[in-house]
C-alpha positions as CSV (number, residue, x, y, z in Angstrom):
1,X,0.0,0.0,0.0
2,X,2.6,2.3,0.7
3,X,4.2,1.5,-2.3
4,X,1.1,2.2,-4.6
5,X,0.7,5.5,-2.3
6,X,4.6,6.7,-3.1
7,X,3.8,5.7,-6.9
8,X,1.1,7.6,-7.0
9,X,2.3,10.8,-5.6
10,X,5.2,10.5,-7.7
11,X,3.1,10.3,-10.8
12,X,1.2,14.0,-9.1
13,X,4.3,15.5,-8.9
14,X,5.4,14.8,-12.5
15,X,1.5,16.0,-13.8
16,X,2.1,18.9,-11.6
17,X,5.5,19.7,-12.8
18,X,4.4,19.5,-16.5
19,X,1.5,21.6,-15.6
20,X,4.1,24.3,-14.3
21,X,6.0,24.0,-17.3
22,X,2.8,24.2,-19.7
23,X,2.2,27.6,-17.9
24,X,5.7,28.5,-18.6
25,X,5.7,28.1,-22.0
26,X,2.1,29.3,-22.7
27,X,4.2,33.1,-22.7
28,X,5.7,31.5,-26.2
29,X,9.2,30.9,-25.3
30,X,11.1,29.7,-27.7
31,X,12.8,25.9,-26.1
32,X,16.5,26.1,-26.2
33,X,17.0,29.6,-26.5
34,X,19.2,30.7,-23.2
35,X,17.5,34.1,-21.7
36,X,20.4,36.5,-22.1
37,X,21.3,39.2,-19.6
38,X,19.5,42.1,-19.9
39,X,21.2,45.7,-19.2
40,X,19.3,49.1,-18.9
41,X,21.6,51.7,-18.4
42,X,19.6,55.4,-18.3
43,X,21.4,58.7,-18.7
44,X,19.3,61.6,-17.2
45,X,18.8,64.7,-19.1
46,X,21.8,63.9,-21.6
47,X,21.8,66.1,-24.3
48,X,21.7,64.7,-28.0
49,X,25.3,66.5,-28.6
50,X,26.7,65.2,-25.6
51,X,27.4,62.0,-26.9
52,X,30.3,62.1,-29.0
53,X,29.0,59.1,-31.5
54,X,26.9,62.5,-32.9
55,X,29.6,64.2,-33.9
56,X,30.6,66.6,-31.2
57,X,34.3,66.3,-30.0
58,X,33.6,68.4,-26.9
59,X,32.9,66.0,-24.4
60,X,34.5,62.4,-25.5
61,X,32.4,59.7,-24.7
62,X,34.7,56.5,-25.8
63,X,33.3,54.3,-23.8
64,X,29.4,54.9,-24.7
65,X,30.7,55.0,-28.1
66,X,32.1,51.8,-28.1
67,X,28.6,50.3,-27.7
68,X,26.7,53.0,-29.8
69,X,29.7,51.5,-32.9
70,X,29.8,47.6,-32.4
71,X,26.1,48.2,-31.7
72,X,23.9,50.1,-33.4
73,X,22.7,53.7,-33.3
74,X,19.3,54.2,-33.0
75,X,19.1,57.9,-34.9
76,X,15.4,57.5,-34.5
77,X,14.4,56.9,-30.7
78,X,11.6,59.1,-28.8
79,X,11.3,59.6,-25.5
80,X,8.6,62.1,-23.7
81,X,9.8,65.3,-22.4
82,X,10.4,64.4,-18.9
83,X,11.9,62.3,-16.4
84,X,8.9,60.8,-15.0
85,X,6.3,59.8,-18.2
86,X,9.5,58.5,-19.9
87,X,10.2,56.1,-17.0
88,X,6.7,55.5,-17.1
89,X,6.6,54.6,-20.7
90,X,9.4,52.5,-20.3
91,X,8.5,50.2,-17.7
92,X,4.7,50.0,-19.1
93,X,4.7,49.7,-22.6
94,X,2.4,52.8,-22.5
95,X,2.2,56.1,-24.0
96,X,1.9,58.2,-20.8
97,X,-1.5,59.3,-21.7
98,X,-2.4,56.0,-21.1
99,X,-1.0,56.0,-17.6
100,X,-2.0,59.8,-16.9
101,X,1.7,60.7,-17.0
102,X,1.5,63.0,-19.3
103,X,2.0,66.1,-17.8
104,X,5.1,67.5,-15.6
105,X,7.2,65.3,-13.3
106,X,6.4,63.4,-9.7
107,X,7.1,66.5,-7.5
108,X,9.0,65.8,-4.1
109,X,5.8,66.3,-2.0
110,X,2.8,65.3,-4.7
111,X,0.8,61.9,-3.4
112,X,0.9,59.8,-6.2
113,X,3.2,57.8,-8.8
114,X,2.5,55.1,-11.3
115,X,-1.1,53.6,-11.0
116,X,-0.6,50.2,-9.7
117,X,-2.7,49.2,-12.1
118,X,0.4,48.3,-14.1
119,X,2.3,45.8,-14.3
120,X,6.0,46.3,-15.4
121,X,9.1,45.3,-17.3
122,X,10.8,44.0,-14.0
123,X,7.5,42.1,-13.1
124,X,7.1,40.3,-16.2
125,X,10.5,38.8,-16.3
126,X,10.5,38.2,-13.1
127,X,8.1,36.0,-13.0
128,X,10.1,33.8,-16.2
129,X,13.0,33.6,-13.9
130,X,14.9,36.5,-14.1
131,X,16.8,38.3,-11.0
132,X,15.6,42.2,-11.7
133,X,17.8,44.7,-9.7
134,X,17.2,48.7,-9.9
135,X,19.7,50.8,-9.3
136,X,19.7,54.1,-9.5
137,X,16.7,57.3,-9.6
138,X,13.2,56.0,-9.3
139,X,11.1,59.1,-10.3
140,X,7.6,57.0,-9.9
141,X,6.8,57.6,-6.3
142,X,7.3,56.8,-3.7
143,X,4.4,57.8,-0.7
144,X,2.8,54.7,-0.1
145,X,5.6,51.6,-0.1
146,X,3.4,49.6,-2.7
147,X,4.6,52.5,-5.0
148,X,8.3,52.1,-4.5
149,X,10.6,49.7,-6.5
150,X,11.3,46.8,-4.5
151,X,7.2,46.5,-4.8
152,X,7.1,47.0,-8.3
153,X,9.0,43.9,-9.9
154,X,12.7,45.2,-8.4
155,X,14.7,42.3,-6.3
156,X,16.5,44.9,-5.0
157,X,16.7,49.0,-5.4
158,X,19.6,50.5,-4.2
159,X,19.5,54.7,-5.0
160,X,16.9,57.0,-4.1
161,X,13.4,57.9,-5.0
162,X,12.9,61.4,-6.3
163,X,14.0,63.2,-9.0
164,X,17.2,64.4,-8.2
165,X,19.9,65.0,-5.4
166,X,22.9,66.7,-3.9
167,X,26.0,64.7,-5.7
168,X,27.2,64.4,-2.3
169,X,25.5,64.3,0.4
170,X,22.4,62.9,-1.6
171,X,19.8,65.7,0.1
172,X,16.7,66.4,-2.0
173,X,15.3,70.2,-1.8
174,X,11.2,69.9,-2.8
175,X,11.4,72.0,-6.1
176,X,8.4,74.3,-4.9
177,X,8.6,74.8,-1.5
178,X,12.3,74.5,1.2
179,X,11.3,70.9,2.4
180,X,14.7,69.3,2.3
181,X,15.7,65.5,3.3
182,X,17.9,62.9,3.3
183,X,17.0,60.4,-0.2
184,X,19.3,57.4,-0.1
185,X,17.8,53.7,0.0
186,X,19.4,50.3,0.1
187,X,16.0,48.4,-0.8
188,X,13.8,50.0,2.2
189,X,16.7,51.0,4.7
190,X,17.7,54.4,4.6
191,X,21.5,54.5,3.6
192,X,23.1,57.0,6.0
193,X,26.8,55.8,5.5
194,X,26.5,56.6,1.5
195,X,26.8,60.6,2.4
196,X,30.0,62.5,1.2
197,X,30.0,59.5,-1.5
198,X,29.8,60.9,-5.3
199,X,26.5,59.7,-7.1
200,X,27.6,58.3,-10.0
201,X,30.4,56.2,-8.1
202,X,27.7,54.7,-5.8
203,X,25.7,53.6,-8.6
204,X,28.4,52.2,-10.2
205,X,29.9,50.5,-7.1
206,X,26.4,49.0,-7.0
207,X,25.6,47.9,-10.4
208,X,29.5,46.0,-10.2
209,X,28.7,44.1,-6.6
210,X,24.8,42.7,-8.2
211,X,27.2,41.4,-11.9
212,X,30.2,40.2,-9.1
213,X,27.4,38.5,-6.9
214,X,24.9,37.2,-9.1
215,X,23.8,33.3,-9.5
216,X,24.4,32.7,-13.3
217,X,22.1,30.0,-13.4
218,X,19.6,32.5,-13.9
219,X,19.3,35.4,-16.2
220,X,19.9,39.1,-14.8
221,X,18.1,42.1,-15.3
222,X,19.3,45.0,-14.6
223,X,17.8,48.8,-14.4
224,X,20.7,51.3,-14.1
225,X,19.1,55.0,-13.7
226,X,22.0,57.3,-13.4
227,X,21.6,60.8,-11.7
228,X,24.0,61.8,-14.3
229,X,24.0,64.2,-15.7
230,X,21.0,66.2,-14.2
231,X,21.9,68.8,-12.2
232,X,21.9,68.6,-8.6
233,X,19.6,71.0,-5.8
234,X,19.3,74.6,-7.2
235,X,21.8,75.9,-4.4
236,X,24.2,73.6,-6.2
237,X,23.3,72.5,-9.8
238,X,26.8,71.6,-11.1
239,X,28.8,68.5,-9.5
240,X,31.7,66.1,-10.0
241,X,35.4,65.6,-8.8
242,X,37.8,68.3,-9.4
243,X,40.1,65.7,-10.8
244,X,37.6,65.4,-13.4
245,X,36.9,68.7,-14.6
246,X,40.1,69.8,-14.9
247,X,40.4,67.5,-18.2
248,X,38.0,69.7,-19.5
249,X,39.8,73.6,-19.0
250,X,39.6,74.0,-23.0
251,X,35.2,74.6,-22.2
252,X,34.8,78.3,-21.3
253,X,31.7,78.2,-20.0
254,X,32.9,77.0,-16.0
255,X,28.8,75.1,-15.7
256,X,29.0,73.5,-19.2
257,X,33.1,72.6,-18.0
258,X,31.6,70.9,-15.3
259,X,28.7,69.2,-16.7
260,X,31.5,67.8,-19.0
261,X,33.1,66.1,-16.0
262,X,29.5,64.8,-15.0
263,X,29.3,63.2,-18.7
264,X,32.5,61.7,-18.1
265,X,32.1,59.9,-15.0
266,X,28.9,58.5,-16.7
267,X,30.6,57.4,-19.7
268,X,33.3,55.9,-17.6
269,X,30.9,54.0,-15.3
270,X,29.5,52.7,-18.8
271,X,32.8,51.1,-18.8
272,X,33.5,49.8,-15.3
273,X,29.7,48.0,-16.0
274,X,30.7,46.5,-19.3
275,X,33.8,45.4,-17.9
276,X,32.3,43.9,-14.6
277,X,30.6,41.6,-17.3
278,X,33.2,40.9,-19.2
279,X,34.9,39.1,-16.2
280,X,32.2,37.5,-15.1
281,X,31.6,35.7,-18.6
282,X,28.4,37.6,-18.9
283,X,29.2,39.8,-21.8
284,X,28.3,37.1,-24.2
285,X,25.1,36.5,-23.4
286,X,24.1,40.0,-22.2
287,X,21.7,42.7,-24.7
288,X,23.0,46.5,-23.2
289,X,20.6,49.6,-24.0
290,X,22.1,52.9,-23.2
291,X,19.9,55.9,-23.7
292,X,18.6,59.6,-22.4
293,X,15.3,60.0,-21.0
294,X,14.6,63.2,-22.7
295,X,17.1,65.6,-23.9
296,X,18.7,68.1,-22.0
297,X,17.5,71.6,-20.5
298,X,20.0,73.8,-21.7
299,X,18.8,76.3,-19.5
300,X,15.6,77.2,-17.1
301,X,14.9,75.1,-14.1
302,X,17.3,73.0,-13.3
303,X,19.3,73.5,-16.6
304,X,22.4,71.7,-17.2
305,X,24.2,73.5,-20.1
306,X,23.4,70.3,-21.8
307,X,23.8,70.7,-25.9
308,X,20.7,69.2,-28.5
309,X,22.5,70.3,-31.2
310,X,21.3,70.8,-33.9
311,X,18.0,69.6,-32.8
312,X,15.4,72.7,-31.7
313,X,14.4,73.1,-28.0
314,X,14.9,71.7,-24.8
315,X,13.7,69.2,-22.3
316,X,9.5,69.9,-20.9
317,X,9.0,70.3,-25.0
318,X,7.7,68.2,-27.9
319,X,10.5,69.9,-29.8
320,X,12.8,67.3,-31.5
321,X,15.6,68.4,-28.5
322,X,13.5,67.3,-25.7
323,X,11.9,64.1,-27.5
324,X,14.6,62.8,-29.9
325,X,16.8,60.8,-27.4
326,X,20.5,59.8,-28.0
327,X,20.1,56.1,-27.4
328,X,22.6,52.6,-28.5
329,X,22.2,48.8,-28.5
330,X,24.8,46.6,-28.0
331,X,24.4,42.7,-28.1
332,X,26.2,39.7,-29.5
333,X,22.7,38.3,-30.9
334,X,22.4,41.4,-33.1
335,X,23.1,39.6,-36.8
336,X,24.1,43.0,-38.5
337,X,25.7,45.2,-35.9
338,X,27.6,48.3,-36.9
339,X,25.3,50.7,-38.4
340,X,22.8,53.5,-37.8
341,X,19.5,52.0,-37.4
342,X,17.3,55.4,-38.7
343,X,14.0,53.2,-38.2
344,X,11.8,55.0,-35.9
345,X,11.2,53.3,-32.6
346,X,9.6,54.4,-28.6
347,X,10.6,53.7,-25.4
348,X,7.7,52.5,-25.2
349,X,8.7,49.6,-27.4
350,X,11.4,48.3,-24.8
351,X,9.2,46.4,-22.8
352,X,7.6,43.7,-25.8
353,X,11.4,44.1,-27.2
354,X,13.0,42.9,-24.4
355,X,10.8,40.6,-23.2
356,X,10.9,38.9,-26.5
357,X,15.2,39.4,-26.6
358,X,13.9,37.1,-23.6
359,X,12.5,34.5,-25.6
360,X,8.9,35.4,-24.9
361,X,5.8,36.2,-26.8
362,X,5.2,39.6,-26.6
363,X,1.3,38.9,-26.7
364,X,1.2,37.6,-23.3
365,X,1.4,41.6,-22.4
366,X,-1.9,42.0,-23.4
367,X,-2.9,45.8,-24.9
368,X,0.2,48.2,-24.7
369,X,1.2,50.7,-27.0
370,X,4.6,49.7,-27.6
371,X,6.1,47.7,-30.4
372,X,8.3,44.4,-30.7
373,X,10.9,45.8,-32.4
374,X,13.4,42.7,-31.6
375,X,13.5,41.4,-35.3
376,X,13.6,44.7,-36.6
377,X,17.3,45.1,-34.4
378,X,18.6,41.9,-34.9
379,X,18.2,41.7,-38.7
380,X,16.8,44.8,-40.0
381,X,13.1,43.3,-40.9
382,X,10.3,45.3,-41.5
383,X,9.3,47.5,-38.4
384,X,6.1,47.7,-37.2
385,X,6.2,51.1,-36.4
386,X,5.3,54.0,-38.2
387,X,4.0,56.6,-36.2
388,X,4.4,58.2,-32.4
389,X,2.3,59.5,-30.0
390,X,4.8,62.3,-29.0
391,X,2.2,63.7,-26.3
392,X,-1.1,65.0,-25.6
393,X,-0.7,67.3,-22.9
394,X,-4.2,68.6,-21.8
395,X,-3.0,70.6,-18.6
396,X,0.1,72.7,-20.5
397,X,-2.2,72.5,-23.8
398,X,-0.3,70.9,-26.9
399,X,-0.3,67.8,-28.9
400,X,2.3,66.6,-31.1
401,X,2.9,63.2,-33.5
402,X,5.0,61.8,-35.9
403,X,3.7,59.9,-38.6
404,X,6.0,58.4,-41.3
405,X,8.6,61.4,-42.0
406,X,6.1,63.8,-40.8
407,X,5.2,65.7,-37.5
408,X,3.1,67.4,-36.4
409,X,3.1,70.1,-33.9
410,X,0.4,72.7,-32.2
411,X,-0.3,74.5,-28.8
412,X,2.2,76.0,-25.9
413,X,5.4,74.3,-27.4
414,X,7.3,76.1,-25.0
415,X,11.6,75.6,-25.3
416,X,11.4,75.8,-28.8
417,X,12.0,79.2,-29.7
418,X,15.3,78.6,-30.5
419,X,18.1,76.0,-30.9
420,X,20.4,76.1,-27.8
421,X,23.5,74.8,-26.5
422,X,27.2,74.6,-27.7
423,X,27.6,72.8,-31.4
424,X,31.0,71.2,-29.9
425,X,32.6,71.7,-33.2
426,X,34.8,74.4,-33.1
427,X,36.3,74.3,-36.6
428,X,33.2,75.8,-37.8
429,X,32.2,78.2,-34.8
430,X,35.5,79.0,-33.5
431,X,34.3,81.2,-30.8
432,X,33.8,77.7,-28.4
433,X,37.2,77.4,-28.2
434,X,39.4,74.4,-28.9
435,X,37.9,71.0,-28.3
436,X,40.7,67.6,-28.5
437,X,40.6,66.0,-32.1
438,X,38.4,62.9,-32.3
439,X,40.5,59.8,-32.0
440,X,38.7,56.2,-33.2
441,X,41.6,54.8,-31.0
442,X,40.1,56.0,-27.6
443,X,37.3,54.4,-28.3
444,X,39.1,51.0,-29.4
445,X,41.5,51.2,-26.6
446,X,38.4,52.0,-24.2
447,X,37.1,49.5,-21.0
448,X,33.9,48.7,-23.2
449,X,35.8,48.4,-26.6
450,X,38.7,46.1,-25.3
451,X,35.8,44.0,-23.6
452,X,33.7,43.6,-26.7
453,X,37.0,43.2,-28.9
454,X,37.9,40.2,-27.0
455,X,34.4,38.3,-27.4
456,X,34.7,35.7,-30.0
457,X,31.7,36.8,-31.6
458,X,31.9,35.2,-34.3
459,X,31.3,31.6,-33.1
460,X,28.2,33.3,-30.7
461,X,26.5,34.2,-33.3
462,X,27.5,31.2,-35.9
463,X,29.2,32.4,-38.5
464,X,31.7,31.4,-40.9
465,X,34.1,32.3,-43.7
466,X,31.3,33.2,-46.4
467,X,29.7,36.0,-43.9
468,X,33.3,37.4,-41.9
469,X,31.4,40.9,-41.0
470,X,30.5,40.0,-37.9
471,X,33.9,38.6,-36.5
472,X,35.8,41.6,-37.7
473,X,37.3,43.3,-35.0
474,X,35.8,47.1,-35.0
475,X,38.3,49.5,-37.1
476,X,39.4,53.3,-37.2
477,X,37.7,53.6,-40.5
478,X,34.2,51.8,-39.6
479,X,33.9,54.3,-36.5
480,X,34.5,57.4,-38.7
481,X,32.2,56.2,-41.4
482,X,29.7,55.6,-38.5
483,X,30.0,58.6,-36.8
484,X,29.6,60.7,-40.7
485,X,26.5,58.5,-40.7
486,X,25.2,59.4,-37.0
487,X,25.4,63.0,-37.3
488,X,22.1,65.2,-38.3
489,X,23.1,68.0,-41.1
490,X,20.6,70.5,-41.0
491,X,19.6,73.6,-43.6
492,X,20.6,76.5,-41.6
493,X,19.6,78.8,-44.5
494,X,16.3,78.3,-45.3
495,X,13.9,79.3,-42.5
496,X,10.0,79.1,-42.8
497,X,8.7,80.3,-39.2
498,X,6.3,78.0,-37.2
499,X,4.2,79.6,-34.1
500,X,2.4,77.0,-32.8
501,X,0.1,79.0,-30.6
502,X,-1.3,80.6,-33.8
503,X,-1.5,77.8,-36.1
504,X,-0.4,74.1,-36.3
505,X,3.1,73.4,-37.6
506,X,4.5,70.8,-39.9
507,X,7.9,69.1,-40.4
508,X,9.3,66.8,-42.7
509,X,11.6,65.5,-39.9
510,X,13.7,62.8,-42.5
511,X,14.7,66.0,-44.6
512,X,14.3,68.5,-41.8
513,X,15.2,67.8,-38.9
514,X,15.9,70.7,-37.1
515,X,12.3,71.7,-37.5
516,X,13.0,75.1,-39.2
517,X,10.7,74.6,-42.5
518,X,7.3,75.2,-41.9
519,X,5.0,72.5,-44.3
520,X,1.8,73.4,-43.1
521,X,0.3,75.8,-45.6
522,X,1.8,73.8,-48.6
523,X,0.3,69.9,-47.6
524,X,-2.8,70.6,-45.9
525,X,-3.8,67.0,-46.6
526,X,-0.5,65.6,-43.9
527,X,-1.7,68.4,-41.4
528,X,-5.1,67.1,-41.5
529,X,-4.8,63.8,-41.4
530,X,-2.4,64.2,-38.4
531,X,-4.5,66.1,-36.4
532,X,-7.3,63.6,-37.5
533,X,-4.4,61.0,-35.5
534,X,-4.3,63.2,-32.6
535,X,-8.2,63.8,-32.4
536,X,-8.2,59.9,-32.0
537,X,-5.5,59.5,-29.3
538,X,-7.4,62.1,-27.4
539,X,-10.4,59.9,-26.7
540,X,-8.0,57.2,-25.5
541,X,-6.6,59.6,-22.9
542,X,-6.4,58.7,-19.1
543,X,-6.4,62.0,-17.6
544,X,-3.4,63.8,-16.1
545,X,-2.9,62.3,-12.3
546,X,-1.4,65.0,-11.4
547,X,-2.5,66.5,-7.3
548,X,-2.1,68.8,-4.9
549,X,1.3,68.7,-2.7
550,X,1.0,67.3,1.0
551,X,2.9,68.9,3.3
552,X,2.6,65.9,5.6
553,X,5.9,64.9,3.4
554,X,7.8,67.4,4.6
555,X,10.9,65.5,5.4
556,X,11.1,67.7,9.4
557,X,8.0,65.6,9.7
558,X,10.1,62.3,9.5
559,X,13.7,62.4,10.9
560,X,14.9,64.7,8.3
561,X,14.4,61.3,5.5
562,X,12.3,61.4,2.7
563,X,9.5,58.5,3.4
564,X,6.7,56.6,2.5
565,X,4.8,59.3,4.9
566,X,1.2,58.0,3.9
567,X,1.7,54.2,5.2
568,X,-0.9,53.3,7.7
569,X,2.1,52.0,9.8
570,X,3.9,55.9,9.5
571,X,0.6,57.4,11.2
């Protein structure tokens, strides 16, 4: 009897564990395929001249561009304006007027974040085996606990929660009012011995001990949100080590020489990260995404002397300088690396394109806005996207799209009266000053491009003799060809003015896209059938979440901490 009984349960557990693996692979993945490592590394308000894959030799960025060249450039890649909705796009799947994200940030004291209504990136591949780690800025509140990462899908979250913070000693002062607190977090435990520590070097220290500690028979997933390079509290926007800005005395402006600096240590934590993999024997198996939330605010609140050039505007704009983010790829799987990929894609897109980089069916997301772009990255197959919702912002009044090569553009567009910020290329404005020569070498010789260089890629990716492009080792020539190919060339001559208070405004963004040519009187037919695009979002439209401040955050309230001050167990 007890034999029949052990038979019997052993035949339960077997049912049982095929039933488990039935579930498993009802999300569509692929049998065989090994889940590679997936790496998220966020700049934060990087401008789209501040990379120097663009063409700017201002601020070199070898090790960024070591990625952006064995990778590919993604010349095409939206964000929204701001910090928070492009967070929340990219951990959704969602335009943020589907989340109510659309307008302004998360301020310091404002009860609410991200509906948890959602379900995100970290949550889905999490649950098909993944170890997800967040490092870094959170930006989707944080005043109930269920709001804060390590409840959203994160393993752990080491970093803090608001928007920004003192380099330093890693105090956040409210924007609006003079609340100021302490905003450091190892998962929920405040992190009082991080102060006097530098930002960026945190993160980094971080992101190296998760790649150094983790269990390999699982896949990682890591979320790197940098602080870099917004600016700090407004009594101190500019910070980094005075080692580090003095490699940059040849800027004359003293904030722009220092946002430099802040660059830099991103660029070179970029390649401590890459490296950390490389030892490991991670590298192989890994897909790394570097990109900019939204471009940079050259000046205004918070502005960083960031450059869009030649793009138009600033960040909190639908202008192409706030939306049109510098962004990379960089994986082994990729079947035709080394090129500029001028497809248009979302950050929206990232969640059903990782998740299927994953091996999973991007169905099993269920109604999102973004786009599985995977195929489209690896081999250059048709992509399914041909139009943006760039945003519908009902509170600050203005809509914008692209469609095809067109956008279009009307309401408050504020930040986009001009085109801001240092070109970096002072052969042709020689009043800059005199930036270092562009050397392909750096970039070979950098952490990331000695790392990638010593991959045998060719026999990941299979290969052989009748197809040797993709085990050649990266050369001078291919990253000058490249970086030719990366950078926008604009018609500074002609000039057809666009007020978009008065009257909608259209661009030909493929041929223009500096947004200086006005098309609106001259193909009516485009204008109206965009605005026909944007009448149609507009009834999808979650409205904007935004509410009142609550001083019951203020951080004297609370030990001098920022906190989840509306848990029950707080009161």
């Amino acid at each position: 009897m007890r034999v029949v009984l052990i038979y019997l349960i052993s035949i339960i557990f077997i049912f049982a564990k095929g039933e488990v693996a039935s579930i498993k692979n009802s999300s569509g993945r692929k049998n065989g395929t090994k889940r590679p490592n997936i790496i998220l590394i966020l700049a934060d308000d990087l401008g789209w001249n501040d990379v120097s894959f663009h063409g700017s030799n201002q601020i070199p960025t070898p090790n960024i561009d070591a990625l952006a060249y064995n990778g590919l450039i993604l010349n095409n890649h939206y964000v929204a304006p701001l910090c928070t909705p492009s967070r929340a796009s990219l951990l959704t799947g969602k335009y943020p007027i589907h989340t109510g994200m659309q307008h302004s940030v998360l301020l310091e004291p404002e009860p609410r974040g991200l509906p948890l209504t959602e379900k995100l990136l970290p949550e889905y591949l999490r649950e098909v085996g993944y170890k997800t780690h967040a490092v870094g800025k959170w930006h989707l509140g944080f005043y109930r606990k269920d709001y804060t990462p390590c409840y959203r899908g994160f393993d752990s979250h080491f970093g803090y929660w608001n928007g920004l913070q003192d380099y330093y000693s890693h105090i956040v002062q409210s924007t609006l009012e003079k609340y100021r607190g302490f905003d450091m977090r190892r998962n929920m435990s405040v992190a009082w011995d991080t102060a006097g520590k530098y930002s960026t070097d945190l993160f980094t220290e971080e992101a190296i001990r998760q790649i150094d500690e983790h269990n390999q028979r699982d896949p990682m997933f890591m979320y790197l949100a940098h602080l870099a390079p917004h600016t700090g509290n407004n009594d101190k926007l500019f910070q980094a080590p005075d080692e580090e800005i003095a490699k940059f005395t040849y800027i004359q402006d003293p904030e722009r020489r220092i946002y430099a600096a802040m660059v830099s240590k991103l660029d070179q934590s970029v390649g401590e990260v890459v490296a950390a993999l490389k030892r490991r024997g991670m590298l192989d198996n890994s897909v790394i995404v570097f990109m900019s939330d939204n471009g940079a605010p050259t000046m205004g609140i918070y502005g960083n002397r960031g450059s869009n050039h030649p793009l138009r505007g600033i960040k909190a704009s639908p202008w192409e300088g706030a939306v049109r983010g510098s962004a990379a790829i960089w994986s082994p799987l990729i079947k035709n690396p080394k090129r500029v990929a001028n497809h248009l894609m979302h950050i929206s897109d990232w969640l059903p394109t990782l998740y299927s980089a994953a091996g999973y069916d991007p169905k099993a997301l269920g109604k999102i806005d973004g786009k599985n772009l995977w195929s489209t990255l690896v081999t250059e197959e048709n992509n399914p996207r041909d139009e943006i919702i760039i945003n519908i912002d009902e509170i600050d009044n203005y809509s914008a799209i692209r469609k095809g090569d067109f956008k279009y553009l009307n309401g408050s567009a504020k930040n986009g009266d001009s085109w801001y910020g240092d070109t970096g290329r002072p052969e042709k404005f020689p009043t800059e000053g005199v930036s270092p020569k562009f050397n392909p070498e750096d970039v070979l010789q950098s952490k990331v491009g000695i790392a990638i260089s010593q991959l045998n890629l060719s026999s990941i990716q299979g290969t052989d003799e009748k197809n040797p492009s993709h085990k050649m080792t990266l050369t001078s020539r291919e990253i000058l060809t490249l970086r030719r190919d990366a950078e926008l060339i604009c018609n500074l001559k002609q000039n057809i003015t666009c007020d978009p208070l008065k009257a909608p405004c259209l661009f030909n963004i493929k041929k223009d896209p500096c947004e200086r040519i006005n098309l609106a009187t001259t193909h009516p037919d485009i204008l109206k059938s965009l605005e026909s695009s944007i009448l149609f979002y507009k009834k999808t439209m979650t409205p904007a979440s935004n509410v009142p401040n609550d001083p019951k955050a203020n951080p004297i309230n609370w030990n001098g901490i920022w906190t989840t001050w509306n848990d029950s167990s707080l009161r």
